[in-house]
Steps between C-alpha positions, in 0.01 A plus 500: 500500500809248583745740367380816714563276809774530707657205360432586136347207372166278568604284839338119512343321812719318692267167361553643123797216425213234589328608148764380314496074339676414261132335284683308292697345753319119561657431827333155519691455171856570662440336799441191305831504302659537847335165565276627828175346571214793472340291805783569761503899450455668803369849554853696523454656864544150597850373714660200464411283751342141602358440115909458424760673281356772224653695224398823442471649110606842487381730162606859551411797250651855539271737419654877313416788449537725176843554562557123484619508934330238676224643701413185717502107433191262527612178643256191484574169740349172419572241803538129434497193699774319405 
């Protein structure tokens, strides 16, 4: 069906990228060998503000397609109190 579309292939929702984790990723793992205190993540919509400085941790994955060309990146943002 994809390929008799006028874009020749299957098309994803916009919300498809949101499907993709990286499972064997253990982010609380990571974020303590970067020495951050679980307790003082914030929810990453957050600004920084009154509770002080924060760093932000940044993991980005590109996402291709079967001709190996990126197709979109999934960016996750964990916010920490500092």
């Amino acid at each position: 069906m994809g390929r008799a579309s006028e874009w020749g292939d299957i098309i994803a929702p916009p919300t498809f990228p949101v499907t993709f984790r990286d499972e064997n990723a253990d982010t609380g793992s990571m974020l303590r060998d970067l020495g951050v205190d679980i307790s003082r993540i914030l929810h990453g919509d957050e600004k920084a503000g009154r509770s002080g400085p924060m760093a932000f941790v940044v993991r980005e994955m590109a996402v291709t397609d079967g001709e190996n060309e990126i197709v979109c990146r999934v960016r996750h943002i964990t916010v920490v109190r500092l």
